[in-house]
C-alpha positions in Angstrom: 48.1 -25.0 112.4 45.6 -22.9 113.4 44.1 -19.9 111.6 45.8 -17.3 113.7 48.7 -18.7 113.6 48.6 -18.8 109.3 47.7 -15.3 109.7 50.4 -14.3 111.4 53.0 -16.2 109.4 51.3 -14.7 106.5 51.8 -11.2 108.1 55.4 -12.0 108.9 55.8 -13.6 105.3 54.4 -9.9 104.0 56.6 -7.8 106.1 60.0 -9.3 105.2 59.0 -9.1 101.9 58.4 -5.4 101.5 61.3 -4.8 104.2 63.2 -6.8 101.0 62.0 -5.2 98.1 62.9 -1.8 100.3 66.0 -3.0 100.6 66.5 -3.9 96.8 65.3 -0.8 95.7 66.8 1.8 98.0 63.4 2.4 99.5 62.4 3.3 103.5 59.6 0.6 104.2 56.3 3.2 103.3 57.2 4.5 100.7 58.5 0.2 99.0 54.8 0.1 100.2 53.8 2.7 98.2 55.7 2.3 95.1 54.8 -1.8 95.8 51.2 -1.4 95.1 51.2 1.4 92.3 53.2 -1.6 90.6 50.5 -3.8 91.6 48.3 -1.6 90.4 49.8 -0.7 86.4 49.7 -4.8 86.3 46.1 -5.5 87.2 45.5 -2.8 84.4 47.8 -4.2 81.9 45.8 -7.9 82.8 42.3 -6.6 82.3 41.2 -5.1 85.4 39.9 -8.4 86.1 39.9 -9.6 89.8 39.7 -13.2 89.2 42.3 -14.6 85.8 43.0 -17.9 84.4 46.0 -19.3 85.7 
């Protein structure tokens, strides 16, 4: 595969997931986005702010 095409499975891979979790939570598709990353956002807190974690 080449690296476009990665990138846009990636891309795809991304945008049925938050067209999902809008689904799950009774979300329209920017505002799963937004509510997406503030989760995102209260876990890299709660892990230490740290960019690069033991797995």
């Amino acid at each position: 595969m080449t690296h476009i095409k990665v990138v846009v499975c990636c891309l795809m891979k991304i945008t049925q997931d938050v067209r999902e979790y809008a689904a799950t939570h009774g979300l329209e598709e920017e505002k799963a986005i937004e509510a997406g990353m503030q989760e995102k956002a209260q876990e890299f807190v709660q892990l230490g702010s740290e960019i690069y974690t033991k797995a």
